[in-house]
N, CA and C atoms of all chains as a GROMACS GRO file, in nm:
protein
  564
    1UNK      N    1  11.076   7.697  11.588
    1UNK     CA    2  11.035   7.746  11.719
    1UNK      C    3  11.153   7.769  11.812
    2UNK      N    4  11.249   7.725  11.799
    2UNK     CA    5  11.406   7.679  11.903
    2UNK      C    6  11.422   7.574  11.912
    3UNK      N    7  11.503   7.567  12.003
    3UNK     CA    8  11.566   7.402  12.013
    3UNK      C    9  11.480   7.366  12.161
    4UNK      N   10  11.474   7.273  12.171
    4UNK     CA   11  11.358   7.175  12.255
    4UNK      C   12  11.463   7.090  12.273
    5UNK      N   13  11.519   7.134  12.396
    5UNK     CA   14  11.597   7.022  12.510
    5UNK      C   15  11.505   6.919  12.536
    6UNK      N   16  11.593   6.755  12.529
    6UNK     CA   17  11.515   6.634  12.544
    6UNK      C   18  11.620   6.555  12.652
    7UNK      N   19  11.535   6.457  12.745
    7UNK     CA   20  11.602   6.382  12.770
    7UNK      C   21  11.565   6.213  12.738
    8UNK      N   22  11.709   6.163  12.755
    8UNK     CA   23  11.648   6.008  12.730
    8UNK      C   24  11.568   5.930  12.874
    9UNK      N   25  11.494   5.867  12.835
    9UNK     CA   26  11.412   5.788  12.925
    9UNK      C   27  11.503   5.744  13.043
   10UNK      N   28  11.471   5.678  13.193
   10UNK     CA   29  11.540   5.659  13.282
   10UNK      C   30  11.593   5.515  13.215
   11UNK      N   31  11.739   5.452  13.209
   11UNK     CA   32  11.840   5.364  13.207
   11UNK      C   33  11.861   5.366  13.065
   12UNK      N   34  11.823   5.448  12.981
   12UNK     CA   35  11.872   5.493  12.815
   12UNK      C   36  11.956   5.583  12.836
   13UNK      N   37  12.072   5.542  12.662
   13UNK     CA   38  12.156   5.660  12.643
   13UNK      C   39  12.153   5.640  12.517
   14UNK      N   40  12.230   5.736  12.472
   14UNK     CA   41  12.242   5.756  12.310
   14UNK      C   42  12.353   5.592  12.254
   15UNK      N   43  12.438   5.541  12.407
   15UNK     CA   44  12.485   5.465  12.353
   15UNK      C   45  12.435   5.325  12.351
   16UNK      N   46  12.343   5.298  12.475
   16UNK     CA   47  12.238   5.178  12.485
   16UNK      C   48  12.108   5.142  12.332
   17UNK      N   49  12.050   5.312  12.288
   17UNK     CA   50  11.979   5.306  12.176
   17UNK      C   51  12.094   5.300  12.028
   18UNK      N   52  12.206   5.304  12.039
   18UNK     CA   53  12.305   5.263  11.901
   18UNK      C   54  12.254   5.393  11.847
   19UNK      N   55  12.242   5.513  11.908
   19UNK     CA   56  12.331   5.665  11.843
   19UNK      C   57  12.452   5.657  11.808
   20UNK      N   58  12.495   5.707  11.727
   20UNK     CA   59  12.616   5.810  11.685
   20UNK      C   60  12.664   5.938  11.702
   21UNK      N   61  12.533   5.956  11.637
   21UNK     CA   62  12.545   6.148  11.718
   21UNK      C   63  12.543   6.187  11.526
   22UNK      N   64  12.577   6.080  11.441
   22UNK     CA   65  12.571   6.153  11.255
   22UNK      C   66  12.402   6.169  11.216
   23UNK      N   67  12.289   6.099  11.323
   23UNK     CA   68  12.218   6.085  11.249
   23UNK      C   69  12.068   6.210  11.237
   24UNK      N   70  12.018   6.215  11.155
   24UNK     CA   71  11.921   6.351  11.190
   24UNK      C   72  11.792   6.303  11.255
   25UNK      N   73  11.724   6.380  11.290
   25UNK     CA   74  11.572   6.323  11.393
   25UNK      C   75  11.435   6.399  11.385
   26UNK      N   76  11.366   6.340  11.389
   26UNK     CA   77  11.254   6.366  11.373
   26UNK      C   78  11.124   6.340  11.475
   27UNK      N   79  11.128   6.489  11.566
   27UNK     CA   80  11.036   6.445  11.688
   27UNK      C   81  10.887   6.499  11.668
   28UNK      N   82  10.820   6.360  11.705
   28UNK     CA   83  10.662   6.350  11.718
   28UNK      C   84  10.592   6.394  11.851
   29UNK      N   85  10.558   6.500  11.821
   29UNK     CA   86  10.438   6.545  11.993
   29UNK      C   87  10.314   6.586  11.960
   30UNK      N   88  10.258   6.591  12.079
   30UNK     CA   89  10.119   6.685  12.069
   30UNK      C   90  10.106   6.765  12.033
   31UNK      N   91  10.039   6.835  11.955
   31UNK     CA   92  10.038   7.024  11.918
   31UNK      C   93  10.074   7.094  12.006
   32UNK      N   94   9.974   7.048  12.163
   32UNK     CA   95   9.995   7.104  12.284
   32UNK      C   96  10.099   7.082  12.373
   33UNK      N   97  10.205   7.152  12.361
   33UNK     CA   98  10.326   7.119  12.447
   33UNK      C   99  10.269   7.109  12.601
   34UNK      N  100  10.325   7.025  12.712
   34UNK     CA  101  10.282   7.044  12.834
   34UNK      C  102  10.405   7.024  12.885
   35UNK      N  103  10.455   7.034  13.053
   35UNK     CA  104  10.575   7.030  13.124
   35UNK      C  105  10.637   6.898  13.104
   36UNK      N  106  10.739   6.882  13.070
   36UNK     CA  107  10.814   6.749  13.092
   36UNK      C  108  10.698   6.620  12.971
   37UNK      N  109  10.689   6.684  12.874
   37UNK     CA  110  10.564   6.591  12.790
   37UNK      C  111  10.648   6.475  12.739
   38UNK      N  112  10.625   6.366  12.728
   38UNK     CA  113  10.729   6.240  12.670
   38UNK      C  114  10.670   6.310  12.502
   39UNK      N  115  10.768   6.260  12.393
   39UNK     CA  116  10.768   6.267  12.244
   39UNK      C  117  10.885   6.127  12.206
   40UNK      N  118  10.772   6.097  12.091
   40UNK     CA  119  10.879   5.992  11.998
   40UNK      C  120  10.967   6.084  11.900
   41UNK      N  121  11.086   5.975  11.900
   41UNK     CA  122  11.209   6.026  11.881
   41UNK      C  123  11.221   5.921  11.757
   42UNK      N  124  11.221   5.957  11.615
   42UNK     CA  125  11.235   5.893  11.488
   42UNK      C  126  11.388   5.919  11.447
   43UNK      N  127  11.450   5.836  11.445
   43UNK     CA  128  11.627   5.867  11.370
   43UNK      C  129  11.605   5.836  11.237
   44UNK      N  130  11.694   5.899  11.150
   44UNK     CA  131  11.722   5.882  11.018
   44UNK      C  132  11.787   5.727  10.991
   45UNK      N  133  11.782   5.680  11.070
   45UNK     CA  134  11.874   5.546  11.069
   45UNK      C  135  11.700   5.489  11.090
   46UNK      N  136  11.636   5.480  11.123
   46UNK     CA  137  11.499   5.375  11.127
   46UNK      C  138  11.476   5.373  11.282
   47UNK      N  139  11.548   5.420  11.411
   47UNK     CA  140  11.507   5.385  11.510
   47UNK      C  141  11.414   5.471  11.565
   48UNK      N  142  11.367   5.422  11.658
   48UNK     CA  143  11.263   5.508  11.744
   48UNK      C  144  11.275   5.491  11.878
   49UNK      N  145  11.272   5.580  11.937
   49UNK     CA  146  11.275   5.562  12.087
   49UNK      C  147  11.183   5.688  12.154
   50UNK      N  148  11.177   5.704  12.279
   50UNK     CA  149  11.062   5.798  12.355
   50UNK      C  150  11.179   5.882  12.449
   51UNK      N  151  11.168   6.013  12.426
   51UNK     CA  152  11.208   6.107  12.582
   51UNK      C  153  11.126   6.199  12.640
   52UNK      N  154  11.164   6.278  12.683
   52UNK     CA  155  11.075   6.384  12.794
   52UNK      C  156  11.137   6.505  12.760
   53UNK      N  157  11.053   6.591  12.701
   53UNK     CA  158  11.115   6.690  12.692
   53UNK      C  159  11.142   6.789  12.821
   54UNK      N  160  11.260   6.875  12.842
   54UNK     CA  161  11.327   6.950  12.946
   54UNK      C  162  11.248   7.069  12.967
   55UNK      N  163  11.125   7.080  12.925
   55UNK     CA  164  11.074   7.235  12.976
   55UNK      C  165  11.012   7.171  13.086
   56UNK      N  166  11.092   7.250  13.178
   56UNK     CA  167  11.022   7.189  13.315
   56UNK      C  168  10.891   7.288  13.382
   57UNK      N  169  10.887   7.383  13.295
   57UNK     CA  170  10.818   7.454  13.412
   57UNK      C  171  10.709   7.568  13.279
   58UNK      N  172  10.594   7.604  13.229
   58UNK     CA  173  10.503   7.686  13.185
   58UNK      C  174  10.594   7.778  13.093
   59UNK      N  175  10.657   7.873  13.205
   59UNK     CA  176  10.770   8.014  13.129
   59UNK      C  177  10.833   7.942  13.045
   60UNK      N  178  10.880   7.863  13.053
   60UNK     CA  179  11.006   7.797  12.920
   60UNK      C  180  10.933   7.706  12.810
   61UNK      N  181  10.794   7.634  12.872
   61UNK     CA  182  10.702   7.648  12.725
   61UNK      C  183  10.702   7.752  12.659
   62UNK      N  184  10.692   7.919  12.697
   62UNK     CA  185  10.610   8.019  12.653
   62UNK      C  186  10.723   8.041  12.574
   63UNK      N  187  10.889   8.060  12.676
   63UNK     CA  188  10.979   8.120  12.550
   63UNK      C  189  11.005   8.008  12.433
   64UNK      N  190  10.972   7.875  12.452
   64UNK     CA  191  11.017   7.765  12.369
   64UNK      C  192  10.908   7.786  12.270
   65UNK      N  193  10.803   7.833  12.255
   65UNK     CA  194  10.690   7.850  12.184
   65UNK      C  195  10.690   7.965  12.084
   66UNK      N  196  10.782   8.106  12.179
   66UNK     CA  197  10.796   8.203  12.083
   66UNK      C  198  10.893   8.212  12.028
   67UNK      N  199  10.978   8.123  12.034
   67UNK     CA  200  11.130   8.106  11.925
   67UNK      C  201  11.275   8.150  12.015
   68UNK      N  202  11.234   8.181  12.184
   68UNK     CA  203  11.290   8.204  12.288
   68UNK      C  204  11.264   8.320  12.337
   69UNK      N  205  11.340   8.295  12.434
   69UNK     CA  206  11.347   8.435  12.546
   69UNK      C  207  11.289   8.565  12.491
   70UNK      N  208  11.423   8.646  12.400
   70UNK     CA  209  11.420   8.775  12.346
   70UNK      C  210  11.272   8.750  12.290
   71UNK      N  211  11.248   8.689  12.186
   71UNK     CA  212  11.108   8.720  12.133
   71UNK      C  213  10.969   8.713  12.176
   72UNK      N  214  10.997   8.590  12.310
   72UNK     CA  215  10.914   8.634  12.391
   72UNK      C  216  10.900   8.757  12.486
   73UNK      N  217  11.013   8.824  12.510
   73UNK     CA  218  10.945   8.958  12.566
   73UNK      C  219  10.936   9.097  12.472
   74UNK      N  220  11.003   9.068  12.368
   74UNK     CA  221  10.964   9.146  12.266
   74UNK      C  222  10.812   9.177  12.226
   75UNK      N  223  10.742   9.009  12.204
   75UNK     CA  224  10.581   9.043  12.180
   75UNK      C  225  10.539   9.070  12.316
   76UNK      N  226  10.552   9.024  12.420
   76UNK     CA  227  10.491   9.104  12.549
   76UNK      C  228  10.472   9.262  12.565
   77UNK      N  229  10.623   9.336  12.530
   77UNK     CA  230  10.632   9.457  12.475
   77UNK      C  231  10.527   9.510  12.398
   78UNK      N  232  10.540   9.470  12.296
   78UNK     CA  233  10.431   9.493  12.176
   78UNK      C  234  10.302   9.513  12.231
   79UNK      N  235  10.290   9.433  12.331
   79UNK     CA  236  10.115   9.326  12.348
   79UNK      C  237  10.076   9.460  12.435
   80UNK      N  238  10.209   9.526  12.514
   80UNK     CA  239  10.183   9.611  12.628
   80UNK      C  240  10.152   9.771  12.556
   81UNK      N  241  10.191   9.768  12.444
   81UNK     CA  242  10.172   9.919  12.396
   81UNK      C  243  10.055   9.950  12.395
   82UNK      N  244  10.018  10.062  12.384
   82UNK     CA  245   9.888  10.133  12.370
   82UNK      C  246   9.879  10.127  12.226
   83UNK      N  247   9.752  10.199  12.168
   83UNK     CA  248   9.740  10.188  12.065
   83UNK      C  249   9.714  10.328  11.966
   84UNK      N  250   9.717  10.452  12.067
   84UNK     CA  251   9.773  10.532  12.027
   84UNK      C  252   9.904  10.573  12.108
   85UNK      N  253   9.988  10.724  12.063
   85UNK     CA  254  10.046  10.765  12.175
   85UNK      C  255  10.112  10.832  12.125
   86UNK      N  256  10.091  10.979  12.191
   86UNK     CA  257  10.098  11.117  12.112
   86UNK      C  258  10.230  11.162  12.153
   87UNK      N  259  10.287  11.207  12.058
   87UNK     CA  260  10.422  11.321  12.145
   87UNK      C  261  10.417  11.418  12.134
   88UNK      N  262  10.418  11.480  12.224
   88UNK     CA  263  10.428  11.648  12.186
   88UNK      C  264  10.521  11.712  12.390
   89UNK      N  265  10.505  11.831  12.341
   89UNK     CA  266  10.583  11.930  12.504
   89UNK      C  267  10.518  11.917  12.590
   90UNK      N  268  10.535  11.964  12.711
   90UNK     CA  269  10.458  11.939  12.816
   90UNK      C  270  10.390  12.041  12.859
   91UNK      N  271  10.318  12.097  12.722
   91UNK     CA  272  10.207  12.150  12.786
   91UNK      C  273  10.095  12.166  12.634
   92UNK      N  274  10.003  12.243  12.692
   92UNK     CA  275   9.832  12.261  12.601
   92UNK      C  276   9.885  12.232  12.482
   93UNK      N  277   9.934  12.346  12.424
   93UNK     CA  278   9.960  12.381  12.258
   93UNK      C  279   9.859  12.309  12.175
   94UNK      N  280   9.931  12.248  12.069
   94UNK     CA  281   9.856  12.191  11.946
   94UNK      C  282   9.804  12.075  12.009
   95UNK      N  283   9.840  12.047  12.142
   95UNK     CA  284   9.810  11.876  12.119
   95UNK      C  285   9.707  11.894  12.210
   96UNK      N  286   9.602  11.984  12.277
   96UNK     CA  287   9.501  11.944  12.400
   96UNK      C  288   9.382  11.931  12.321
   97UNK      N  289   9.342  11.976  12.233
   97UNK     CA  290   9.228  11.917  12.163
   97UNK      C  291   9.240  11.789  12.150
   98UNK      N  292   9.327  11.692  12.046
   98UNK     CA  293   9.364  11.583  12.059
   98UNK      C  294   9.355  11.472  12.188
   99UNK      N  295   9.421  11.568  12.315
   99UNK     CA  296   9.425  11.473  12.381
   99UNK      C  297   9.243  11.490  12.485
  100UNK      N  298   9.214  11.542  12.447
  100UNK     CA  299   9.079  11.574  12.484
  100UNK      C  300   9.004  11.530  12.442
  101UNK      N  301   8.989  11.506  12.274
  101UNK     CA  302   8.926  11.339  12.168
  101UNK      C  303   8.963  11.210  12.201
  102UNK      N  304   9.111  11.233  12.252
  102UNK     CA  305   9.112  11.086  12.297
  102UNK      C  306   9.102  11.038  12.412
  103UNK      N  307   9.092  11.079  12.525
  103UNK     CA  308   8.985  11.099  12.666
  103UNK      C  309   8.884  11.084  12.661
  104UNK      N  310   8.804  11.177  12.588
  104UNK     CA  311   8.675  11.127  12.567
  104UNK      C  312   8.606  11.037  12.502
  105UNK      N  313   8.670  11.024  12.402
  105UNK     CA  314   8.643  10.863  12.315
  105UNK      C  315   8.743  10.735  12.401
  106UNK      N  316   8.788  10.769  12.517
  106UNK     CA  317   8.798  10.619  12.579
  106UNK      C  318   8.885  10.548  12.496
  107UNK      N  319   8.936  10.620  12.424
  107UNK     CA  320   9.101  10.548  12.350
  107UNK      C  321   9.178  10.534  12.418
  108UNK      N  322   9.277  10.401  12.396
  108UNK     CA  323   9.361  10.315  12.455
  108UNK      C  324   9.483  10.392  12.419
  109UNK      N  325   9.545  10.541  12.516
  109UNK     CA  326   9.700  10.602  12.436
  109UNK      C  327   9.753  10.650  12.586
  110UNK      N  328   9.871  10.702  12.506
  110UNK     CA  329   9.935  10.773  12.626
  110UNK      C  330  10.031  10.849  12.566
  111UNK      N  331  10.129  10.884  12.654
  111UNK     CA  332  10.196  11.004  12.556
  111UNK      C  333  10.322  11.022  12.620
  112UNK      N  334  10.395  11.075  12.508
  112UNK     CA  335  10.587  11.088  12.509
  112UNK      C  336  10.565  11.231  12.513
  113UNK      N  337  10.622  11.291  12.670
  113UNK     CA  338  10.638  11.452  12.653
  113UNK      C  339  10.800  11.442  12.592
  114UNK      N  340  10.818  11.567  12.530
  114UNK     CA  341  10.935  11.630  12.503
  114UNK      C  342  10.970  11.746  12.593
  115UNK      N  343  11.110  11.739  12.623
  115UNK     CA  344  11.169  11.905  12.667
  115UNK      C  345  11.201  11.968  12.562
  116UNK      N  346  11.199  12.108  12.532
  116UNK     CA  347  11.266  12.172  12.457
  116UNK      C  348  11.440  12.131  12.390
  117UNK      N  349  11.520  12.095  12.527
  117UNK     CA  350  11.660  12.025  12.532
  117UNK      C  351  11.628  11.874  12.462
  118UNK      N  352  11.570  11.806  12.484
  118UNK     CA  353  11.496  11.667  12.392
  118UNK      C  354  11.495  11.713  12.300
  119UNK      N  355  11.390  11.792  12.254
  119UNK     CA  356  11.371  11.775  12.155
  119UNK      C  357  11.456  11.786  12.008
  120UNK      N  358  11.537  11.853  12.010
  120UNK     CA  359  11.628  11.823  11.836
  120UNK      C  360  11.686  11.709  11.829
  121UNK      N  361  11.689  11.600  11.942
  121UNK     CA  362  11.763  11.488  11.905
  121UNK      C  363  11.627  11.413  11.874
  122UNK      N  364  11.498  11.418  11.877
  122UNK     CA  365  11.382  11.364  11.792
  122UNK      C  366  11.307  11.413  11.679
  123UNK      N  367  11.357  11.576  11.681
  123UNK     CA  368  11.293  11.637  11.536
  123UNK      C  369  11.285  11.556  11.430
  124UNK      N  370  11.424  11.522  11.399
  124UNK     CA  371  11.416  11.434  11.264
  124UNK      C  372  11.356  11.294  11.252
  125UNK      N  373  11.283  11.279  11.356
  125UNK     CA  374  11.210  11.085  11.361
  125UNK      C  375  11.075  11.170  11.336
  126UNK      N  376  11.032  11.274  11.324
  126UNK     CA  377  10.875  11.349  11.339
  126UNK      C  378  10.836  11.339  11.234
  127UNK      N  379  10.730  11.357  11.157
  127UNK     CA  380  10.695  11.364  11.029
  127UNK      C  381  10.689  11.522  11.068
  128UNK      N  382  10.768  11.541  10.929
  128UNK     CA  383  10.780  11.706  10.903
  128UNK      C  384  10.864  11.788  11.003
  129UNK      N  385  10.951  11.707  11.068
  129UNK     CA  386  10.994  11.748  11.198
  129UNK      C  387  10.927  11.813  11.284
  130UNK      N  388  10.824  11.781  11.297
  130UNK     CA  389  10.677  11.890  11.398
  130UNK      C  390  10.626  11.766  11.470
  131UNK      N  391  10.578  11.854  11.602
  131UNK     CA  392  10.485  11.744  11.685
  131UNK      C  393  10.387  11.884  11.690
  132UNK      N  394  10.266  11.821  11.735
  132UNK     CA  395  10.247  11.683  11.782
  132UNK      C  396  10.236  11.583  11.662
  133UNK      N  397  10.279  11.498  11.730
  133UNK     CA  398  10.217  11.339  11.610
  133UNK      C  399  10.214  11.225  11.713
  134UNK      N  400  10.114  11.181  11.608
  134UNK     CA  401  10.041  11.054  11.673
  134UNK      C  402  10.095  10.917  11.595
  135UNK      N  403  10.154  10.503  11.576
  135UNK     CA  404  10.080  10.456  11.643
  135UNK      C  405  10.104  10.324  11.679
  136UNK      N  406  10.046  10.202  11.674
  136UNK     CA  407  10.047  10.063  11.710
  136UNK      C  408  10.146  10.058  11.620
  137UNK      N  409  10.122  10.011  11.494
  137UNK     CA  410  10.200   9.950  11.376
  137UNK      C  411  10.292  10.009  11.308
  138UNK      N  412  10.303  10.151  11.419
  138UNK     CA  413  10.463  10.215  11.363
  138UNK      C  414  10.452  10.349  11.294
  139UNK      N  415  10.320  10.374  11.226
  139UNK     CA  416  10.290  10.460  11.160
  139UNK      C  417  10.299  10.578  11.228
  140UNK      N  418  10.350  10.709  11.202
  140UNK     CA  419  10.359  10.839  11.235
  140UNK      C  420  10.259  10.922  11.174
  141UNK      N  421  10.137  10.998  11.276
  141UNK     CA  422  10.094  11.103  11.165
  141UNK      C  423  10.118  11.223  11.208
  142UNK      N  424  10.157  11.316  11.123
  142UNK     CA  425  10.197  11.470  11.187
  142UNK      C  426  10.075  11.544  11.128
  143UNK      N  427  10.109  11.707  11.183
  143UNK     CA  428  10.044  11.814  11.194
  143UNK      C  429   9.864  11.779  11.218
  144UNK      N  430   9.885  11.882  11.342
  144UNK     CA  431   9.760  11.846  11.440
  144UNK      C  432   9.636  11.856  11.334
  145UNK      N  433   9.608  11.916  11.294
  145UNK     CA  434   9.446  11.930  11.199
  145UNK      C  435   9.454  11.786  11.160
  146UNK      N  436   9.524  11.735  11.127
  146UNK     CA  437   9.525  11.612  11.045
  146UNK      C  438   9.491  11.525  11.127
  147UNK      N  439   9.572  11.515  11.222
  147UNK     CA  440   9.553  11.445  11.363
  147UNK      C  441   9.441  11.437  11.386
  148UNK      N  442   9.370  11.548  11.442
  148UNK     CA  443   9.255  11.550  11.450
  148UNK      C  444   9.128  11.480  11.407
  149UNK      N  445   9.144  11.531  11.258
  149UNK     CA  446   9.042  11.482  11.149
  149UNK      C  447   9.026  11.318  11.166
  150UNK      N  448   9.157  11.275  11.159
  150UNK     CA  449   9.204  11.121  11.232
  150UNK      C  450   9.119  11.093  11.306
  151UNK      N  451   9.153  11.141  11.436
  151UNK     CA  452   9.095  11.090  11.600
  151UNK      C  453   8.933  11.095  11.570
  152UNK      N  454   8.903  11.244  11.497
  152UNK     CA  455   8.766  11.311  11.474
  152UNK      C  456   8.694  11.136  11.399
  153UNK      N  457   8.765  11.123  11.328
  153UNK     CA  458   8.675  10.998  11.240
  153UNK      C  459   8.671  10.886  11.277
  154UNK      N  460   8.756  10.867  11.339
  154UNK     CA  461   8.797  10.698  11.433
  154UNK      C  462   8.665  10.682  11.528
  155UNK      N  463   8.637  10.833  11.599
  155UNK     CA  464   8.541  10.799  11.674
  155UNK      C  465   8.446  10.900  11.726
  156UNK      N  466   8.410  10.921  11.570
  156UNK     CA  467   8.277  10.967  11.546
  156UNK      C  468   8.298  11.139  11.563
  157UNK      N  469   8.398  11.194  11.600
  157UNK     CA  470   8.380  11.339  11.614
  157UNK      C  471   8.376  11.416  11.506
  158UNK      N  472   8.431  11.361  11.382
  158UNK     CA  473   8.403  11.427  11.224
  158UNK      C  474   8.282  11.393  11.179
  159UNK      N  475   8.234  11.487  11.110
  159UNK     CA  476   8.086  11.485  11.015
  159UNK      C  477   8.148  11.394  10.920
  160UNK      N  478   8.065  11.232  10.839
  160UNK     CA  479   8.102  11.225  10.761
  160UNK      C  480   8.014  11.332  10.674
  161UNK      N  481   7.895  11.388  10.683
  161UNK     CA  482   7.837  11.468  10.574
  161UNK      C  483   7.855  11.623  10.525
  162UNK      N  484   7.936  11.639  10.432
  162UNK     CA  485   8.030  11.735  10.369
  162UNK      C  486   7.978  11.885  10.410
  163UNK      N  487   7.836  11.902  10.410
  163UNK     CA  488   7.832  12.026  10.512
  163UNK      C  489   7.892  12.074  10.619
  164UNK      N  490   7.826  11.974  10.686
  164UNK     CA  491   7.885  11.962  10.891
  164UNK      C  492   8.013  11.956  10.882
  165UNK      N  493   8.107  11.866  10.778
  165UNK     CA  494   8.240  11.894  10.778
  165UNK      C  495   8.282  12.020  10.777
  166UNK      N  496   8.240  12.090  10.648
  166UNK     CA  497   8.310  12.223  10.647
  166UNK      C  498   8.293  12.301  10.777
  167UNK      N  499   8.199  12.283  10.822
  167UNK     CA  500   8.136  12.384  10.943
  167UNK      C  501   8.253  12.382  11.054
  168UNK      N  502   8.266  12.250  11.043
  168UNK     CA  503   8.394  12.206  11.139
  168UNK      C  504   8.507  12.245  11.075
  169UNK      N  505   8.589  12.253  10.947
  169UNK     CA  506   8.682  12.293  10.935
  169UNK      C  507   8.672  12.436  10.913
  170UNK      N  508   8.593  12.497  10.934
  170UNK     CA  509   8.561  12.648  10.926
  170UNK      C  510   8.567  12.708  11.049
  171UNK      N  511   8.548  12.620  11.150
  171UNK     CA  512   8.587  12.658  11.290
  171UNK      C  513   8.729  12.631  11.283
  172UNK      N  514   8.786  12.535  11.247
  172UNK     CA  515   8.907  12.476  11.286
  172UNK      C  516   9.007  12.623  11.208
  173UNK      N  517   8.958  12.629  11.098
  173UNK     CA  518   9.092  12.706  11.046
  173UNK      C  519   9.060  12.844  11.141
  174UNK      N  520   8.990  12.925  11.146
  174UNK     CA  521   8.928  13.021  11.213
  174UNK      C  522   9.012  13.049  11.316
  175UNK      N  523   9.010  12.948  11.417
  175UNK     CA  524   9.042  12.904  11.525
  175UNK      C  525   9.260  12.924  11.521
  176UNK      N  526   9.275  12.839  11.401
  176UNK     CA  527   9.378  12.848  11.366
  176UNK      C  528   9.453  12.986  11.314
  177UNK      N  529   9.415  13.064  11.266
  177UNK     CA  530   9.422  13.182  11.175
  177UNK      C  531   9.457  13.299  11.345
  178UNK      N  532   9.392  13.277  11.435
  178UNK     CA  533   9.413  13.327  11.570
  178UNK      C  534   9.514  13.222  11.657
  179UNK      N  535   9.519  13.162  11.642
  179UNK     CA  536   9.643  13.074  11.729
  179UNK      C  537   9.791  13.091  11.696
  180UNK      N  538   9.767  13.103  11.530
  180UNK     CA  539   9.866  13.090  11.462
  180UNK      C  540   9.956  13.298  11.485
  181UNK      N  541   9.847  13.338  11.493
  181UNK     CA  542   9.948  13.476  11.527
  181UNK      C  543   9.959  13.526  11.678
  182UNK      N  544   9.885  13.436  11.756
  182UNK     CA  545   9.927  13.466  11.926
  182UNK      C  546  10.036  13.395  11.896
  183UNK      N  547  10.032  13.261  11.876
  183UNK     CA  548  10.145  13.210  11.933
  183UNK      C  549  10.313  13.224  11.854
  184UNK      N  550  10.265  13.292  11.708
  184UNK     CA  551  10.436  13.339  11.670
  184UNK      C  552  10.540  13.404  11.713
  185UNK      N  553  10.508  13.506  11.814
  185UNK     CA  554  10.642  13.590  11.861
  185UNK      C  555  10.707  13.420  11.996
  186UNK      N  556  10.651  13.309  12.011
  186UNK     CA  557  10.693  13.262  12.113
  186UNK      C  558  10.814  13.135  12.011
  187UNK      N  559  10.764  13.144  11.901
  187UNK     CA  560  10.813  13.072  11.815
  187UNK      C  561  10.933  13.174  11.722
  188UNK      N  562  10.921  13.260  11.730
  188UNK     CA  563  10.996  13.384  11.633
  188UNK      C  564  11.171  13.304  11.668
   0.00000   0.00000   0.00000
């Protein structure tokens, strides 16, 4: 998921609990992350102790949840696209029937005009180098 | 579309959109009827609009 900043409990340190800093860990929480949630802290050495994890605030659950930041607004992105979305010029041609089926059927699209000047630097992403496409 | 997929040339398109939501016949008569308009339709589009394409 990422790394999940922790802190130690108030008058603990890594050197009061006999850390090193060699040993590996193994933290126990709720499924449900919440702000500042305490989790047991299992060391490879046998100890256990309790901290609080550092997401102080909802947003840094959400990016700590989606593996961080970037990927959390990446799927936001995603989440925001339509579900069609036509390209074609900015005007009738091949594409007003189309966009006239999908108006009227209440489909979720929108659409990438091209200029003439645009367009050869997207021909070759087109199927068949032709628009419209959906 | 959503998942990345590209579909080109409009008839196709169409037939697409046409079936997704309900505007194609699935019953093979009514289809043709419809692609009998469509090419029709096409067969006249296709020579207005070539000298703009020439």
């Amino acid at each position: 998921m990422g790394i999940l900043p922790l802190q130690f409990k108030e008058g603990e340190s890594g050197q009061s609990l006999g850390l090193t800093g060699s040993e590996t860990f193994t933290i126990e929480r709720d499924a449900k992350l919440t702000v500042n949630q305490t989790v047991t802290v299992k060391s490879s050495t046998g100890k256990s102790f309790q901290c609080m994890t550092r997401l102080d605030t909802e947003p840094e659950i959400a990016y700590y949840t989606n593996g961080g930041i970037l990927q959390y607004v990446l799927r936001k992105l995603i989440a925001q696209t339509t579900d069609y979305k036509l390209h074609y010029f900015p005007f009738y041609g091949r594409a007003e029937p189309l966009r006239m089926m999908l108006t009227h059927a209440g489909a979720d699209w929108d659409e990438a005009e091209y200029t003439f000047d645009q367009w050869p630097k997207y021909k070759e992403s087109m199927p068949n180098g032709q628009m419209p496409c959906l | 579309m959503k998942d990345g997929t590209k579909l080109g040339e409009s008839y196709a398109i169409g037939r697409y959109i046409g079936s997704q939501f309900g505007y194609y016949p699935t019953d093979p008569k009514l289809a043709f009827e419809v692609d009998y308009l469509l090419e029709g339709y096409e067969s006249c589009v296709s020579k207005v609009a070539a000298p703009f394409f020439a």
